[in-house]
py3Dmol code that shows the C-alpha trace and the ligand (Angstrom):
import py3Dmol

protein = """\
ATOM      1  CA  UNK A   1     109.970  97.170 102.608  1.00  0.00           C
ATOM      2  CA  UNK A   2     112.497  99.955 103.565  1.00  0.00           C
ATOM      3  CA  UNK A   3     112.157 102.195 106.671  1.00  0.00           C
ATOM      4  CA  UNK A   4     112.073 105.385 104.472  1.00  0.00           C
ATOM      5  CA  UNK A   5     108.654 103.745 102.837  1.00  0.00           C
ATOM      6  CA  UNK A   6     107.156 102.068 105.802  1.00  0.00           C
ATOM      7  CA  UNK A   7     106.856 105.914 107.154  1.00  0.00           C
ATOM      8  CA  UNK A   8     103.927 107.438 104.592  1.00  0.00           C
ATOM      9  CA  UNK A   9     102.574 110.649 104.542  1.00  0.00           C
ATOM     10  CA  UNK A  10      99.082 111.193 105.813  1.00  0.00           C
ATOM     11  CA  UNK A  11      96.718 110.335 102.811  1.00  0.00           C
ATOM     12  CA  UNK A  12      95.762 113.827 102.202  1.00  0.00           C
ATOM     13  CA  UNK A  13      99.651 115.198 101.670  1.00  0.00           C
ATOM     14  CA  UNK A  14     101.100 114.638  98.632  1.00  0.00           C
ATOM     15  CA  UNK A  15     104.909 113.421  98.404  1.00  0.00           C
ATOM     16  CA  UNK A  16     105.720 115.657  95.892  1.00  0.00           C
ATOM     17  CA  UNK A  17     103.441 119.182  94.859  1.00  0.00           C
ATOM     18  CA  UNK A  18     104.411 121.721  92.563  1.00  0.00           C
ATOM     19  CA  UNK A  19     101.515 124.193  93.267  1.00  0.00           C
ATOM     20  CA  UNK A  20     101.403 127.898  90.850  1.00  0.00           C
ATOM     21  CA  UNK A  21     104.186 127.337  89.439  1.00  0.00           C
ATOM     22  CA  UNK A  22     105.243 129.704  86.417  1.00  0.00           C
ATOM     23  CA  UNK A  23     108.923 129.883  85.270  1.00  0.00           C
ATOM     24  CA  UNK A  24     109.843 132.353  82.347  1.00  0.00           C
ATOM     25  CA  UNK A  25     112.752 132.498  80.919  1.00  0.00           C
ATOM     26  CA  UNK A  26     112.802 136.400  79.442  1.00  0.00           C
ATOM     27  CA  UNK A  27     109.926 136.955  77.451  1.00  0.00           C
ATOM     28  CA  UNK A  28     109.043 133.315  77.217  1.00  0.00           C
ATOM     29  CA  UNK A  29     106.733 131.399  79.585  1.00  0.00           C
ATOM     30  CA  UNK A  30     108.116 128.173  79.336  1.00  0.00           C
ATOM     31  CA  UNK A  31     105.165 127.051  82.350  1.00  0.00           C
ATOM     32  CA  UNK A  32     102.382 129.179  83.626  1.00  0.00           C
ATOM     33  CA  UNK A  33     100.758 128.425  87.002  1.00  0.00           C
ATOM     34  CA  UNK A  34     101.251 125.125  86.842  1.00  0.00           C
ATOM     35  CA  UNK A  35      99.792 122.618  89.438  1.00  0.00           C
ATOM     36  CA  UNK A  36     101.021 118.894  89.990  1.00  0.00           C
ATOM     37  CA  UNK A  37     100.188 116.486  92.680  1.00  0.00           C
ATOM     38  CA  UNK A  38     102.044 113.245  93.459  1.00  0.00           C
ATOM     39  CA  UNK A  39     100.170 111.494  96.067  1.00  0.00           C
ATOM     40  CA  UNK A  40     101.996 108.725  98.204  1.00  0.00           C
ATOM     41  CA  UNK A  41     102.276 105.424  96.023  1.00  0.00           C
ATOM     42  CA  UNK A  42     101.167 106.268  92.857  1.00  0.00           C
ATOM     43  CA  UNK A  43     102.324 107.034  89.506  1.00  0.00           C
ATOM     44  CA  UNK A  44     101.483 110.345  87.568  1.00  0.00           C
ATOM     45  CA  UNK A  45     102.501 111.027  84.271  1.00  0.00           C
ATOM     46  CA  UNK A  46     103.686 113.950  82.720  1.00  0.00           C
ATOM     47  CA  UNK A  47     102.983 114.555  78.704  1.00  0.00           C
ATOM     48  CA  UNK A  48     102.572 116.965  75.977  1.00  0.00           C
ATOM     49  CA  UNK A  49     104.172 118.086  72.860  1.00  0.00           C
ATOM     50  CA  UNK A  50     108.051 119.045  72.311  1.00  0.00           C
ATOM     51  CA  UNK A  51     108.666 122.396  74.049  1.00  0.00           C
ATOM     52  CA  UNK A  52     105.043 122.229  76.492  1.00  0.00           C
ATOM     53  CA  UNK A  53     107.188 122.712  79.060  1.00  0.00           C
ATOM     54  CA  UNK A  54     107.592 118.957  80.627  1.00  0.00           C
ATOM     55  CA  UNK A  55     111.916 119.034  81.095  1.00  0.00           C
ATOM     56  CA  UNK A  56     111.309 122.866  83.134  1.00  0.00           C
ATOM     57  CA  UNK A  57     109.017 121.170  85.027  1.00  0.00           C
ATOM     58  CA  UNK A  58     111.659 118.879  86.251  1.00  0.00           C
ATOM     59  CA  UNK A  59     114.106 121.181  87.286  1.00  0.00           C
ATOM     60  CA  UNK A  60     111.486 122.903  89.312  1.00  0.00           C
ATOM     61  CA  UNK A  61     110.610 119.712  90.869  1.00  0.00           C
ATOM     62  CA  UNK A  62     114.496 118.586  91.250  1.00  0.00           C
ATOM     63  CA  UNK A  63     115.887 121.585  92.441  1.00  0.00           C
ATOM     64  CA  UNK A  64     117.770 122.690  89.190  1.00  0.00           C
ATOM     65  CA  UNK A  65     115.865 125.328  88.255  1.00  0.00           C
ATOM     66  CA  UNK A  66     114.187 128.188  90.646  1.00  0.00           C
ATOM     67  CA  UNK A  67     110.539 129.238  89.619  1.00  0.00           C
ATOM     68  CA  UNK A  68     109.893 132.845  88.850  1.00  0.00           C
ATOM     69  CA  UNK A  69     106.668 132.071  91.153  1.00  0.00           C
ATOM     70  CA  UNK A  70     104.840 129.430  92.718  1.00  0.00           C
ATOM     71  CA  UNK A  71     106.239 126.816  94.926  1.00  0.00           C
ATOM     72  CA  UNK A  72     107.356 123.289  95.263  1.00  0.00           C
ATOM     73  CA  UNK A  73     106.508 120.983  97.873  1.00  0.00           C
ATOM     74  CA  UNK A  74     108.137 117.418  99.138  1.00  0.00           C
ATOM     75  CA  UNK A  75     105.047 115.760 102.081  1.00  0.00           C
ATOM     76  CA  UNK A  76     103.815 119.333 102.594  1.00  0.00           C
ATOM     77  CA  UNK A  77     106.960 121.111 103.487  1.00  0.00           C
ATOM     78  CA  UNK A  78     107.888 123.807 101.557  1.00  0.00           C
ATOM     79  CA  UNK A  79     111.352 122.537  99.414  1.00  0.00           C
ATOM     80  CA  UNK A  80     111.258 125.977  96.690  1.00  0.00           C
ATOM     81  CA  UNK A  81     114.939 127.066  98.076  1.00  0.00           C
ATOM     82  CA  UNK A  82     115.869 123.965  98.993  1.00  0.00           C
ATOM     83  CA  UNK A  83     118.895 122.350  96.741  1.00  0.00           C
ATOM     84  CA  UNK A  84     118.515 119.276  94.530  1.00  0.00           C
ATOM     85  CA  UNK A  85     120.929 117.751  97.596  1.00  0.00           C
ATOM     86  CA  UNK A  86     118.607 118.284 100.159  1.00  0.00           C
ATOM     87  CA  UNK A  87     115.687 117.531  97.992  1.00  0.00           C
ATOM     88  CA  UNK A  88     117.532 113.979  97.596  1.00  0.00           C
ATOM     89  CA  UNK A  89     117.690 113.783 101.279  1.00  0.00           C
ATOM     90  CA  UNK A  90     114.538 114.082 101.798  1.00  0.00           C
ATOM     91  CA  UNK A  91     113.780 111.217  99.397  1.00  0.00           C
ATOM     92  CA  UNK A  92     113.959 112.796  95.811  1.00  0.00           C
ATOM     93  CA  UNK A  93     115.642 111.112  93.258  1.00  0.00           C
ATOM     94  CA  UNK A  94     115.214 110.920  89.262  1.00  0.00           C
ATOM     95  CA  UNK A  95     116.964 109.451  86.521  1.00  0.00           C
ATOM     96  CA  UNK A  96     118.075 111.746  82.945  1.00  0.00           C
ATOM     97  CA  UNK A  97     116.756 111.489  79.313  1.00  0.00           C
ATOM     98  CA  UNK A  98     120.021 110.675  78.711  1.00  0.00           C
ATOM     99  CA  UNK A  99     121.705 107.994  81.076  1.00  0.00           C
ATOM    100  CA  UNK A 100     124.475 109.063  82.676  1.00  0.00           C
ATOM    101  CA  UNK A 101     126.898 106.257  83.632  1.00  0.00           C
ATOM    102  CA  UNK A 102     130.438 105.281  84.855  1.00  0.00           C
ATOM    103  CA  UNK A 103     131.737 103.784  81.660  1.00  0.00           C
ATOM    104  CA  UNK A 104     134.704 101.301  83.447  1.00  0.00           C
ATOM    105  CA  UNK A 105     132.095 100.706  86.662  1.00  0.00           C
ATOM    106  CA  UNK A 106     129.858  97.689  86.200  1.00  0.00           C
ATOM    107  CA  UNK A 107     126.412  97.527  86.434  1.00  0.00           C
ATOM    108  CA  UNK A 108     126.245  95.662  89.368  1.00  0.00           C
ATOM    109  CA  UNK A 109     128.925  98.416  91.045  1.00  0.00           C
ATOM    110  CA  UNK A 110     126.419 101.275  89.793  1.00  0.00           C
ATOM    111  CA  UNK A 111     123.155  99.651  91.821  1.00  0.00           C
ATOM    112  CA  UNK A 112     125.898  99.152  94.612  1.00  0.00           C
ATOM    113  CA  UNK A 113     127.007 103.035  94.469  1.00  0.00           C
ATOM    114  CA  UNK A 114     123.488 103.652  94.723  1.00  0.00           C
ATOM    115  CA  UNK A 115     122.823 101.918  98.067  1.00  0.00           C
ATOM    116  CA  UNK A 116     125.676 102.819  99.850  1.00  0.00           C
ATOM    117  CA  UNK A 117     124.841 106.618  98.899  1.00  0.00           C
ATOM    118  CA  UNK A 118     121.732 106.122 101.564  1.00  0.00           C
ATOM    119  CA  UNK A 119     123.028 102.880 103.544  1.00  0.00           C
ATOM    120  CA  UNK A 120     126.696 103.217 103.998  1.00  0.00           C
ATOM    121  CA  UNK A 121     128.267 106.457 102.544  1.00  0.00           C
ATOM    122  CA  UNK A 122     131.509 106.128 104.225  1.00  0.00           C
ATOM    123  CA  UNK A 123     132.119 103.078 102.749  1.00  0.00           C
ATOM    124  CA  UNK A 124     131.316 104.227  99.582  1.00  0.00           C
ATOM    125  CA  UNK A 125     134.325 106.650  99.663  1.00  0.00           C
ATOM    126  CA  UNK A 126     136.790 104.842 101.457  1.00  0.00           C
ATOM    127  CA  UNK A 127     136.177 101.958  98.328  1.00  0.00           C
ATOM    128  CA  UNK A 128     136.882 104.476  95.558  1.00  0.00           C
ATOM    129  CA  UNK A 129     139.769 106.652  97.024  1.00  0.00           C
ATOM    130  CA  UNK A 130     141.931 103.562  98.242  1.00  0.00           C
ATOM    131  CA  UNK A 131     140.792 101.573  95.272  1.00  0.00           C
ATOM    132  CA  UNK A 132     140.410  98.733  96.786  1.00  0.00           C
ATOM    133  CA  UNK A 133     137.437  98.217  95.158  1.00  0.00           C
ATOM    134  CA  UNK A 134     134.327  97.131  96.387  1.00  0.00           C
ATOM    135  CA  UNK A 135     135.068  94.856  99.922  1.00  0.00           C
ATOM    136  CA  UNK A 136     133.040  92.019 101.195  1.00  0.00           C
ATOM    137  CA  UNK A 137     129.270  93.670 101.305  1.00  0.00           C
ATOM    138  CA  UNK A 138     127.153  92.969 104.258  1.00  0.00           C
ATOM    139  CA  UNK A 139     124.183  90.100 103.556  1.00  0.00           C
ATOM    140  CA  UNK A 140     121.670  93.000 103.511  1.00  0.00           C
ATOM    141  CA  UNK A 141     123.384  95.159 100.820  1.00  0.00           C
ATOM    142  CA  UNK A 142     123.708  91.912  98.808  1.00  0.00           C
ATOM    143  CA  UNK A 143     120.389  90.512  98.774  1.00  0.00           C
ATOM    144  CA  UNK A 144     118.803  94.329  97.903  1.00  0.00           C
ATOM    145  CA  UNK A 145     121.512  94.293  95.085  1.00  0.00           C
ATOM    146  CA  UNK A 146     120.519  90.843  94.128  1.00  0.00           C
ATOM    147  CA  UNK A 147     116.792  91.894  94.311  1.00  0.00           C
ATOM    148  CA  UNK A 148     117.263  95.168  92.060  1.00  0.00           C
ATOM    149  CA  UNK A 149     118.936  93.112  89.789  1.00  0.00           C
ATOM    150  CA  UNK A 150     116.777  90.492  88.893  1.00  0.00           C
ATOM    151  CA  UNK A 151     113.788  93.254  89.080  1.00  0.00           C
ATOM    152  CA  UNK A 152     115.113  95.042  86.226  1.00  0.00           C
ATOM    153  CA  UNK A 153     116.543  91.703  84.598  1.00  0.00           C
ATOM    154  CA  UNK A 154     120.033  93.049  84.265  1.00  0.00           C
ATOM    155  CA  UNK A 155     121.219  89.531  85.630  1.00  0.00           C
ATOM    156  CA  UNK A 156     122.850  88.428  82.486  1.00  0.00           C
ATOM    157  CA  UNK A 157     125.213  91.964  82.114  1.00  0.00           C
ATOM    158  CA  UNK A 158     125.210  92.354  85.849  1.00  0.00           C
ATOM    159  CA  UNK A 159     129.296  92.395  85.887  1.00  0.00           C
ATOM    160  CA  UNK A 160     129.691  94.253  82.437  1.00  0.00           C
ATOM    161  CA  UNK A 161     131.176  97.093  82.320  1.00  0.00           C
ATOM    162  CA  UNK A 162     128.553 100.209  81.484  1.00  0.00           C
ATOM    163  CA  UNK A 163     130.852 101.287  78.606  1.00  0.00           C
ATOM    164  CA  UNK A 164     129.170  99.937  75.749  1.00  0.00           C
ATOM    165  CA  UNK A 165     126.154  98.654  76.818  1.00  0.00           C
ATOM    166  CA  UNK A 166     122.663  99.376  74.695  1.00  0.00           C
ATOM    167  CA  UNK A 167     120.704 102.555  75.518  1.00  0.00           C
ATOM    168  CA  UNK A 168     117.765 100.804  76.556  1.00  0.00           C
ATOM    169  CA  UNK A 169     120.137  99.064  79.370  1.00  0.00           C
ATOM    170  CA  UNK A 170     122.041 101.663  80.261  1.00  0.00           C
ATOM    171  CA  UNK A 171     118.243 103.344  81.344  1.00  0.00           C
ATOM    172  CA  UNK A 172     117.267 100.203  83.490  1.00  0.00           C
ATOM    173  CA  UNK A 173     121.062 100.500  85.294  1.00  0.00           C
ATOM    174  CA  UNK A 174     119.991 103.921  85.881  1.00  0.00           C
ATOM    175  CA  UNK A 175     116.266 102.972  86.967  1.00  0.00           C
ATOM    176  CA  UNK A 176     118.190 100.304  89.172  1.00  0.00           C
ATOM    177  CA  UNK A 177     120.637 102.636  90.517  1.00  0.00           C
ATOM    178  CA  UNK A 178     118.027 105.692  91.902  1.00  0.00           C
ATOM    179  CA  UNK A 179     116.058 102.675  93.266  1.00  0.00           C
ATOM    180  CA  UNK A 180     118.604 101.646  95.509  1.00  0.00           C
ATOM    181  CA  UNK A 181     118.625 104.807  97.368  1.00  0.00           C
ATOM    182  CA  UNK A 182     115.072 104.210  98.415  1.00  0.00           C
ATOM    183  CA  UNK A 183     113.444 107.250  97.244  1.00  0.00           C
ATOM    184  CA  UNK A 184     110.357 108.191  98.672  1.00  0.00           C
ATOM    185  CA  UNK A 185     109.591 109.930  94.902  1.00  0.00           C
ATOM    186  CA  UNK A 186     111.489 109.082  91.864  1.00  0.00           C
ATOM    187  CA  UNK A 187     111.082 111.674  88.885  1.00  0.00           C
ATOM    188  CA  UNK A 188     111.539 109.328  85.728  1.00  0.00           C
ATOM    189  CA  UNK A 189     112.681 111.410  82.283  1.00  0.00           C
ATOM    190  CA  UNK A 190     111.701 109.549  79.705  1.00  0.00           C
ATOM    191  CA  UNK A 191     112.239 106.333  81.168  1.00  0.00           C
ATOM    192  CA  UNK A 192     111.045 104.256  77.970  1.00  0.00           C
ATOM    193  CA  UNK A 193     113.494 106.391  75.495  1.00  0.00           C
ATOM    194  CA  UNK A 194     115.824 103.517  73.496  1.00  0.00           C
ATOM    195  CA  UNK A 195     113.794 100.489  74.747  1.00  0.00           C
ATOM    196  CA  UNK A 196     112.086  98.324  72.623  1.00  0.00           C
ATOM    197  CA  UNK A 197     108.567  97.159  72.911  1.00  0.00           C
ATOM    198  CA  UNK A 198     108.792  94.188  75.248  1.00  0.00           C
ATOM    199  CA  UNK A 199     111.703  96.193  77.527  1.00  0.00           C
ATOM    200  CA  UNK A 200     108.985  98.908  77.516  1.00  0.00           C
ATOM    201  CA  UNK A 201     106.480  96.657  78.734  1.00  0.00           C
ATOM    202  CA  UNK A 202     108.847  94.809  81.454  1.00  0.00           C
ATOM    203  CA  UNK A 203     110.052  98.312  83.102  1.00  0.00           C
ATOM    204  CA  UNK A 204     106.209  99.014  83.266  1.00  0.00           C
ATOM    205  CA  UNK A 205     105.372  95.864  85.015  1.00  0.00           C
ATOM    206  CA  UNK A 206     108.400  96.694  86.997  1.00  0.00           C
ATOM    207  CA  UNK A 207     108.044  99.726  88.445  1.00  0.00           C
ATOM    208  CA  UNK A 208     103.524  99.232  88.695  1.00  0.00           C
ATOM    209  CA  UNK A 209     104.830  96.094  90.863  1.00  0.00           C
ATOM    210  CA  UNK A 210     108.523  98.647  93.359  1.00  0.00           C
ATOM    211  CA  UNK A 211     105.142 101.157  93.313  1.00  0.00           C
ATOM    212  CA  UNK A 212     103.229  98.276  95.191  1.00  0.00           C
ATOM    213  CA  UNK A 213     105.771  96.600  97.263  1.00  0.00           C
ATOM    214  CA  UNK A 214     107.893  99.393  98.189  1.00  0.00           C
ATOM    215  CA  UNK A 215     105.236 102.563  98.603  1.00  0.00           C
ATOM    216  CA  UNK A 216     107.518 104.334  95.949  1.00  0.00           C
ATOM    217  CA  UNK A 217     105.773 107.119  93.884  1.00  0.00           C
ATOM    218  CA  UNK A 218     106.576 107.906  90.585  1.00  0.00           C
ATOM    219  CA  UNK A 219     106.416 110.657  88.457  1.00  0.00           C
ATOM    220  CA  UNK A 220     107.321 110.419  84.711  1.00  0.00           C
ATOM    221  CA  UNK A 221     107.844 112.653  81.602  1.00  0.00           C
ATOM    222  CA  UNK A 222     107.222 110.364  78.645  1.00  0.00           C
ATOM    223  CA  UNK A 223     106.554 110.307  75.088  1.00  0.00           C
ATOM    224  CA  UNK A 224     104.886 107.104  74.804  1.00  0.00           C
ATOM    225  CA  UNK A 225     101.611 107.966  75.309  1.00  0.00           C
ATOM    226  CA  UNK A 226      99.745 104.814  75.017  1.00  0.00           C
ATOM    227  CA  UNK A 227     102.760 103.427  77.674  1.00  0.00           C
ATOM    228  CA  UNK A 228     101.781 106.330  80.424  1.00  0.00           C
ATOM    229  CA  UNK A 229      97.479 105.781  80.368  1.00  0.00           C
ATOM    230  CA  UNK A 230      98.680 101.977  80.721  1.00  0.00           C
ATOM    231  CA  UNK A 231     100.490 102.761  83.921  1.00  0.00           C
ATOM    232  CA  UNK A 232      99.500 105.927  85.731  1.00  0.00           C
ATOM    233  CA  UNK A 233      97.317 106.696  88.235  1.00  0.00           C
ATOM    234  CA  UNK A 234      96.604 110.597  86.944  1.00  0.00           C
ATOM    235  CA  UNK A 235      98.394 112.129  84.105  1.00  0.00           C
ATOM    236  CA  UNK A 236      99.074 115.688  83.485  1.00  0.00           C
ATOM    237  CA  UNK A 237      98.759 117.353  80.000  1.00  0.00           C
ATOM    238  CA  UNK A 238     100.615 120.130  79.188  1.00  0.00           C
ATOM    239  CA  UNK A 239     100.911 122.566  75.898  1.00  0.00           C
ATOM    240  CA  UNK A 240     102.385 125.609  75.674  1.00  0.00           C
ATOM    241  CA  UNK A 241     103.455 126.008  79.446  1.00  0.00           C
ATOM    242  CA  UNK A 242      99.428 125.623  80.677  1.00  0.00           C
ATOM    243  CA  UNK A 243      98.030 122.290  82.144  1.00  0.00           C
ATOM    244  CA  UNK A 244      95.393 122.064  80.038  1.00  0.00           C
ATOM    245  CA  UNK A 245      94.117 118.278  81.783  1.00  0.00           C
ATOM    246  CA  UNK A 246      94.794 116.415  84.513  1.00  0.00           C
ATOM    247  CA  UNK A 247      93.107 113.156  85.613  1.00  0.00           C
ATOM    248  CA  UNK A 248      92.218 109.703  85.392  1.00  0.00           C
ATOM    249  CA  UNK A 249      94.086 107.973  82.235  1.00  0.00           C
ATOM    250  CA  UNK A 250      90.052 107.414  81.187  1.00  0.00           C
ATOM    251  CA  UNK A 251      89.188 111.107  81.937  1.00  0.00           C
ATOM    252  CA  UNK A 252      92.026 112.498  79.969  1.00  0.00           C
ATOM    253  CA  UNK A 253      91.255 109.791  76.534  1.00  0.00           C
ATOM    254  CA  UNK A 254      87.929 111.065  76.724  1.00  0.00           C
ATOM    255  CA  UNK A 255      89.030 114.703  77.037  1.00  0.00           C
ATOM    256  CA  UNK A 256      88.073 116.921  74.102  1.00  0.00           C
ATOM    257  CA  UNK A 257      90.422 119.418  74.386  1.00  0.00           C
ATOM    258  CA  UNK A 258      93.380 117.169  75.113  1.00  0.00           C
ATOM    259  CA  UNK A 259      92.482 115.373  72.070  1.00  0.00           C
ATOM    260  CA  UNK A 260      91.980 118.524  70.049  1.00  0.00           C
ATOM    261  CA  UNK A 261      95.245 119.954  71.173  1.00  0.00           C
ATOM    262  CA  UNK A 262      97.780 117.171  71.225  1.00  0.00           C
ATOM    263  CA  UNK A 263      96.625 113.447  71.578  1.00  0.00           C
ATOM    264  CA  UNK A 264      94.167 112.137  69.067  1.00  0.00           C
ATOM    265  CA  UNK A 265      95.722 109.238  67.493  1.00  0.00           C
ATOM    266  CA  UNK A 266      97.841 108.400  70.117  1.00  0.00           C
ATOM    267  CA  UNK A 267      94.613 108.047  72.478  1.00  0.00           C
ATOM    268  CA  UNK A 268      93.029 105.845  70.024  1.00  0.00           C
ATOM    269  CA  UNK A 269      95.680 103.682  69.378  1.00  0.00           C
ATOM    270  CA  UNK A 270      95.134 102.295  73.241  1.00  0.00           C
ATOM    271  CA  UNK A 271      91.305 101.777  72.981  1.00  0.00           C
ATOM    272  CA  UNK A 272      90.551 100.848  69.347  1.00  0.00           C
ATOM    273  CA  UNK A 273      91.969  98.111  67.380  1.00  0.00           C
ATOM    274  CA  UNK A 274      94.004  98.254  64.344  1.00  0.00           C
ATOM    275  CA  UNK A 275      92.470  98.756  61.003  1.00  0.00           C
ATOM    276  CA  UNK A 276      93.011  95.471  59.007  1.00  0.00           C
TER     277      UNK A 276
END
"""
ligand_1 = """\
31
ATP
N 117.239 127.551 79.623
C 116.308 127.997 78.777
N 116.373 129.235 78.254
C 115.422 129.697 77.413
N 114.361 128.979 77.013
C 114.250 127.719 77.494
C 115.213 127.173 78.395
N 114.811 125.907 78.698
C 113.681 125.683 78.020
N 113.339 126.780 77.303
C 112.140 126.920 76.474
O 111.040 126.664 77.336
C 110.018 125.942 76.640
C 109.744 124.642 77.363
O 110.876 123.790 77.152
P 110.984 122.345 77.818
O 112.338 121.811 77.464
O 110.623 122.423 79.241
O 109.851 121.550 77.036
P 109.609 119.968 76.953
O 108.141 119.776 77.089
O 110.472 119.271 77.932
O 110.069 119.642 75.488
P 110.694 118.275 74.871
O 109.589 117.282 74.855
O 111.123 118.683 73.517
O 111.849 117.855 75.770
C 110.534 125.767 75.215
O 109.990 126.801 74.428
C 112.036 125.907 75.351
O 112.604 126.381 74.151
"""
view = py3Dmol.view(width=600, height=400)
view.addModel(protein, "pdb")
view.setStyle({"model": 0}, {"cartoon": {"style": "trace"}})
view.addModel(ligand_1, "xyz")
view.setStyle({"model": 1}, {"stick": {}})
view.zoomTo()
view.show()
């Protein structure tokens, strides 16, 4: 277990809180009074149809966008002005809908650029500029390299070069990479976009089992529906820019409004079987 972990917040204060937050953008009110909660070590989920309001919620959360009210919080400190830099440095990190990769750096080399961002920053730089590529890592660096690797089974493409690689790879090099910072909270943007259904269920088990171990909490935007009631603690449903539920996976299947407004067969699918 990192340091940055070990250290959790009292159980009452959340890592990360968005709390009222409304952002318009002109006449539209892309989220109204919004409030999320992501409590140490746990996993929330974030869903809702296209345009409910899910992406703006991320840049509120990451620092790229500033509400026009309300206010975002990282263990009970107020972050709203804060930039997504310092958000990072306090422990924020999140990964894009669309991975976004060093084509002629290896996968390996990404997780590595990841650690040394938190662990060993001047090394990082001195590496690139002289490019004398990566130097003898220390034992520790290695083995949490070693350990990210084989967590997100990217053992057999672990010295390809990103360029080229599938979509659904390129995501778990990206999962890889913000875990090797140690985040205290990761945001997650669609982290099961271009996997199939067993890589699905792998980076599920995955990041349920860096939740346990490491005291990492997660917050994710998804599609799959079925995927986030299977793996969150609370889930958030939003339409329209309003959170119209939040709780329990069970409380939000048996939701009637939920189902009315957005999930109906894609609740049933993960409590009834098939029809033959
Ligand atoms: N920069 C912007 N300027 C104007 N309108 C925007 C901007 N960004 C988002 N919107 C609008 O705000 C609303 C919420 O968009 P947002 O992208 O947050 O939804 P979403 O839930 O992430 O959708 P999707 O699932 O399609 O990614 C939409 O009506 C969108 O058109």
């Amino acid at each position: 277990m990192t340091a940055v972990a070990e250290e959790k917040a009292p159980a009452t204060t959340a890592r990360l809180e968005a709390r009222g937050v409304t952002v318009r953008f002109g006449g539209l009110v892309a989220l109204n009074d919004v409030d999320v909660q992501v409590p140490a070590q746990s996993i929330v989920g974030l869903v809702g149809p296209n345009g409910a309001g899910k992406s703006t919620l991320f840049g509120v959360l990451s620092g790229l966008l500033k509400p026009t009210a309300g206010t975002v919080l990282m263990d009970g400190e107020d972050v709203t002005s804060a930039s997504p830099q310092a958000r990072a440095r306090r422990g924020l990190a999140r990964t894009f809908q669309h991975p976004e990769l060093f084509s002629t750096l290896t996968v390996r080399e990404h997780i590595v650029l990841g650690y040394r961002i938190r662990h060993a920053k001047r090394r990082l730089w001195t590496d690139l500029l002289t490019g004398g590529g990566f130097r003898r890592p220390p034992a520790a660096e290695t083995e949490r390299v070693d350990a990210l690797v084989d967590a997100l089974h990217l053992g057999g493409v672990q010295h390809s070069p990103a360029a080229g690689l599938p979509l659904g790879t390129s995501r778990l090099v990206e999962v890889a990479r913000a875990l090797a910072v140690d985040p205290r909270v990761l945001l997650l943007d669609e982290p099961s976009s271009g996997l199939d259904v067993r890589e699905t269920e792998e980076l599920a088990a995955t990041l349920r089992q860096l939740v346990a171990d490491h005291g990492v909490s997660l917050l994710l935007v998804e599609h799959d529906v079925p995927l986030v009631l299977g793996m969150c603690d609370r889930v958030h449903v939003l339409d329209f820019g309003i959170c119209i539920a939040a709780g329990t996976p069970t409380e939000i299947r048996d939701d009637p409004a939920v189902r009315a407004a957005y999930l109906g067969t894609a609740v049933d699918e993960t409590t009834e079987e098939e029809p033959a």
